[in-house]
VEXMILUM-523527 format. One line per 8 residues: number of its first residue (from 1); their letters; for each residue x, y, z of C-alpha. Coordinates in nm, 2 decimals. Each point is the difference from the previous one (the first is absolute). Last residue first. Layout:
NUM	a	X:Y:Z; ...
This chain:
98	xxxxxxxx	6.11:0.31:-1.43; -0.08:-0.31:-0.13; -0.36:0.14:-0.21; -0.21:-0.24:0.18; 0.18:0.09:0.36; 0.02:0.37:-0.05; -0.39:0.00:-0.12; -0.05:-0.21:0.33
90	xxxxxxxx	0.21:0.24:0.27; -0.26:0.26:-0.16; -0.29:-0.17:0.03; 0.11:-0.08:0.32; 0.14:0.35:0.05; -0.39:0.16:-0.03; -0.20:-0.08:0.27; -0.31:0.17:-0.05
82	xxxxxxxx	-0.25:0.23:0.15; 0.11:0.36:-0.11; 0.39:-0.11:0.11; 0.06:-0.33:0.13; 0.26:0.05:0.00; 0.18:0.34:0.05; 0.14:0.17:-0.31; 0.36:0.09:-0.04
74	xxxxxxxx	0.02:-0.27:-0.28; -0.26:-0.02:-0.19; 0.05:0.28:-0.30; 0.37:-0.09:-0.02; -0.02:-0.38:0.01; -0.31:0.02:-0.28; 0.29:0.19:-0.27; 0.22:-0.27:0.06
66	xxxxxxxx	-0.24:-0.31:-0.03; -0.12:0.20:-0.34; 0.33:-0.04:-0.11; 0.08:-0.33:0.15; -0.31:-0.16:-0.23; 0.16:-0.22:-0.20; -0.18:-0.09:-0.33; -0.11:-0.31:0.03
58	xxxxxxxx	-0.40:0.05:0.02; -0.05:-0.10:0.35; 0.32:0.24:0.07; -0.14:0.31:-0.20; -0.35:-0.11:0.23; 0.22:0.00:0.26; 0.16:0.34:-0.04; -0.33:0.13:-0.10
50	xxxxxxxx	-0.16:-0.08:0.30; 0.31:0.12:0.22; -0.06:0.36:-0.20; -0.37:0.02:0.06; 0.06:-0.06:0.39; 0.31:0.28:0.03; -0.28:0.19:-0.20; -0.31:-0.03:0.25
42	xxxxxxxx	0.29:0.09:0.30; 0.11:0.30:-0.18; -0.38:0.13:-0.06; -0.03:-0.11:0.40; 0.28:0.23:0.09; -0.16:0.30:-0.19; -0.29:-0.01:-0.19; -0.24:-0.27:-0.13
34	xxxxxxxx	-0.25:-0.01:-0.29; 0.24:-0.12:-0.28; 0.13:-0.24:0.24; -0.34:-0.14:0.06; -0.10:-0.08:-0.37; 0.38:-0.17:-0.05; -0.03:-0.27:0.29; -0.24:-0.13:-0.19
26	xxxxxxxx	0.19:-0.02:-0.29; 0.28:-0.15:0.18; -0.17:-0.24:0.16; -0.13:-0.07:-0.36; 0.38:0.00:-0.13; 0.10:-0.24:0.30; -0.30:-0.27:-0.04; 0.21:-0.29:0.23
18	xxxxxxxx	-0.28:-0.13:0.13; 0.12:0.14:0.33; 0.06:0.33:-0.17; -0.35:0.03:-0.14; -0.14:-0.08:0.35; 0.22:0.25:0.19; -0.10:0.28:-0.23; -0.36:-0.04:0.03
10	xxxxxxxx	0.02:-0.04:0.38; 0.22:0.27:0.02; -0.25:0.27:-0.21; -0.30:-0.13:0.25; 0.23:0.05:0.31; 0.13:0.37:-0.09; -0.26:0.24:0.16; 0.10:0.31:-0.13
2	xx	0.34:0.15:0.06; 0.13:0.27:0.26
């Protein structure tokens, strides 16, 4: 279905750890405009929950993006392509006090 997913999750996870949300989301960016299907809705739920904590990092809220990120993920499995998506998720609902 996708291509080999580990080196794009590896980036991705170390930008969000050090907190890096818009480059996460950047990076997360090249492969959604690649994918198809499920895993091109997966790539944006991701981008979205970036953004909403990067709008959060930077005081501006957030919920929207939060919203729009909750309908792309959920319905998926996780993990799903390789990674464990709802603790980053359960997280960006946490920062944001949702």
């Amino acid at each position: 279905m996708a291509r080999e997913a580990t080196p794009l999750w590896e980036a991705v996870r170390s930008l969000w750890e050090a907190g890096r949300y818009f480059e996460a989301h950047e990076v997360l960016e090249g492969a959604w405009r690649e994918a198809q299907g499920e895993e091109k809705r997966f790539l944006q739920g991701l981008i979205l929950l970036a953004a909403a904590l990067h709008q959060g990092k930077l005081g501006r809220g957030g919920m929207r993006n939060l919203k729009k990120a909750e309908g792309k993920l959920l319905g998926l499995p996780s993990p799903f392509l390789g990674l464990d998506w709802r603790p980053l998720w359960r997280e960006a609902r946490r920062r944001l006090g949702a």
